[in-house]
C-alpha positions in Angstrom: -20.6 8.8 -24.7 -18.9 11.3 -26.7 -14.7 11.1 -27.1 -14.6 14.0 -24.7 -16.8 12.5 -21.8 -14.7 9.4 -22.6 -11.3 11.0 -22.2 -12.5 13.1 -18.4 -14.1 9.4 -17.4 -10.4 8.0 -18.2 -8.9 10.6 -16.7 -10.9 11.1 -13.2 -10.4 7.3 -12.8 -6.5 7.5 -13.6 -6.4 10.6 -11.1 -8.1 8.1 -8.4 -6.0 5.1 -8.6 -2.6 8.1 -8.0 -3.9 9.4 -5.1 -4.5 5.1 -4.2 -0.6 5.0 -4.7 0.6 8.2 -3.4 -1.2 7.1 0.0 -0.4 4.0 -0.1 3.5 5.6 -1.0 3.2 8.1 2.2 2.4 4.9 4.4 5.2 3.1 3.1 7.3 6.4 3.6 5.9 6.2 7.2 6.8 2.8 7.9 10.7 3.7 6.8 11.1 6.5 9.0 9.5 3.8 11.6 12.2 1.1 10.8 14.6 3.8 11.0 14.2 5.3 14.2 13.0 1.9 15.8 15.3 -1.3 14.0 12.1 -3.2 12.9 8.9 -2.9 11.2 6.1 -4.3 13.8 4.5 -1.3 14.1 1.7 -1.9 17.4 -1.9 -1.5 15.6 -2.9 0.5 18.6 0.1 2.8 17.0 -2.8 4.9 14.7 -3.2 4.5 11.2 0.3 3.6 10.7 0.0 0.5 12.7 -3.2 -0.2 11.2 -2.1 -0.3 7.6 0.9 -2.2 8.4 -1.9 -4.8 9.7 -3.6 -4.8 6.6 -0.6 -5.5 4.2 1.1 -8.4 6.2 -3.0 -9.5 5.8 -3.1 -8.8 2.4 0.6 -10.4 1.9 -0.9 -13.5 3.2 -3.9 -14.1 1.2 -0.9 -13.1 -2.2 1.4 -15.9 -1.0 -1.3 -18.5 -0.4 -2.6 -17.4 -3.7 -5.9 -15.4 -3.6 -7.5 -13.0 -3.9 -5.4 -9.5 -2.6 -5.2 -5.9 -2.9 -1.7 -6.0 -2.6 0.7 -5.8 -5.7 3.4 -8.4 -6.2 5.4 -5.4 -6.8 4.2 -3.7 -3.4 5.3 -7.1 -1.8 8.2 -7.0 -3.2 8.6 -3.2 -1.9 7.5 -4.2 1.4 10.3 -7.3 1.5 13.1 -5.3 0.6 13.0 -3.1 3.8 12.4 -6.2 6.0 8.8 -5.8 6.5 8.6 -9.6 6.5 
């Protein structure tokens, strides 16, 4: 693989993992206009896809804090703590 078919490799796969974190950044920008018009953060699954990625992170969050295997960020925890998600 030549230097140049490296460097549009690295940077496809760097251009994948921000559009992972800018949705996963809208979502969390979702579920702060949710807290803020409703007081909490139990957003009903049946709500759309806001209430099912809300599912998926306290699911995620669960498997981090009983220490396996998660998609979830300590960080992302931590992002998701400090607006009362848990």
């Amino acid at each position: 693989q030549s230097p140049t078919e490296h460097d549009h490799t690295t940077f496809l796969l760097n251009n994948e993992a921000n559009e992972i974190d800018l949705s996963w950044d809208d979502m969390f920008q979702q579920l702060i206009e949710f807290r803020n018009v409703h007081g909490h953060t139990q957003v009903p699954q049946s709500s759309g896809m806001l209430g099912k990625w809300v599912e998926h992170q306290r699911q995620e969050a669960r498997l981090l804090n009983q220490g396996k295997r998660s998609s979830l960020p300590q960080y992302r925890c931590w992002q998701l703590e400090n607006i009362g998600f848990f």
